[in-house]
C-alpha positions as CSV (number, residue, x, y, z in Angstrom):
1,X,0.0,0.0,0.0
2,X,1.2,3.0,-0.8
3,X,1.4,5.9,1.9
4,X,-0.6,9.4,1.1
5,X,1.0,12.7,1.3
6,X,-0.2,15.1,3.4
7,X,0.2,18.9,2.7
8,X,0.3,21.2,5.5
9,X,-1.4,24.3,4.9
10,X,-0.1,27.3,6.8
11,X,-1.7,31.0,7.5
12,X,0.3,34.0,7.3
13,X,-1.7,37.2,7.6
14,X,0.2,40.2,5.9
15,X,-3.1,42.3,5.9
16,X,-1.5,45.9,6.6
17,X,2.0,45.8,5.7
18,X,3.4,47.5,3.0
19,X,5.8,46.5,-0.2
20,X,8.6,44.6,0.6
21,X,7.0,43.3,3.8
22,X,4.5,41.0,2.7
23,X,7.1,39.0,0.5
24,X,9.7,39.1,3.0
25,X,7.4,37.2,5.5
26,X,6.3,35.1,2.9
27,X,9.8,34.4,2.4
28,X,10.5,34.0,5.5
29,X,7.8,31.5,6.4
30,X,8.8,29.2,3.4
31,X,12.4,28.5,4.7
32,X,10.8,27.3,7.8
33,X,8.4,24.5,5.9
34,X,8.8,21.3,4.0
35,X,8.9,20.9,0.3
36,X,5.2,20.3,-0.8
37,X,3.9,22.4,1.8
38,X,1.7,25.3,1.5
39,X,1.3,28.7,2.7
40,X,-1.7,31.3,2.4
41,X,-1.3,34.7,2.7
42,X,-3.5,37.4,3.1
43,X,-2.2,41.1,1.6
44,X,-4.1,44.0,1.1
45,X,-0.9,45.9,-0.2
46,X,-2.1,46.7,-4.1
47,X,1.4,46.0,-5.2
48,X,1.0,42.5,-3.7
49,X,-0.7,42.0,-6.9
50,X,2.5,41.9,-8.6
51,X,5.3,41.2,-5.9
52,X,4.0,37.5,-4.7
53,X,3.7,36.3,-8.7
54,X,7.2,37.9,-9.2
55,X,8.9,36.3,-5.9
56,X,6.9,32.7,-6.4
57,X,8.6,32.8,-10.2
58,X,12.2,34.2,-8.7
59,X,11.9,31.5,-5.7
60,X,10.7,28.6,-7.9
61,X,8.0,27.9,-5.6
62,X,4.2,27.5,-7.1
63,X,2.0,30.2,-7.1
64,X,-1.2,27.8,-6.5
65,X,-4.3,30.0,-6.2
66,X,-5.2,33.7,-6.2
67,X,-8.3,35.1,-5.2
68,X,-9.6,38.2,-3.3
69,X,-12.1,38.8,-0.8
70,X,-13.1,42.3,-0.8
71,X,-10.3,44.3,-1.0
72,X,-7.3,41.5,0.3
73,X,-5.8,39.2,-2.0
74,X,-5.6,36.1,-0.7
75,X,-2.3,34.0,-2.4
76,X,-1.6,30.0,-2.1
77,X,2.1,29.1,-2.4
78,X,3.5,25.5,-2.4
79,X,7.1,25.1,-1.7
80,X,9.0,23.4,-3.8
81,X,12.3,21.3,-3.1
């Protein structure tokens, strides 16, 4: 039988922090998980909009979902190796 993989899904709420600082914890947070796992921010920064797509494709990790809900962005990013 082969075992499943679980993905841990972590919360990081950058809601009222400005350009560089919602990427930086975003960063941040990453180095501290395992590859595979996955980490959802919340940003209200607009430039957010552009940073956390530019960083996921700089990083190499996966940009998984975007969405908003009202005026946050809400950003799903699965580390990888």
């Amino acid at each position: 039988m082969r075992p499943t993989s679980r993905r841990m899904i972590h919360d990081l709420d950058a809601t009222g922090l400005l350009c560089p600082l919602p990427v930086l914890k975003a960063r941040k947070r990453l180095q501290s998980l395992n590859a595979g796992d996955r980490l959802r921010m919340r940003a209200n920064d607009p430039a957010a909009i552009i940073d956390v797509p530019h960083f996921c494709a700089e990083a190499g990790h996966t940009l998984v979902e975007s969405s908003e809900d009202g005026d946050t962005q809400i950003y799903v990013i699965e580390k990888v190796g």
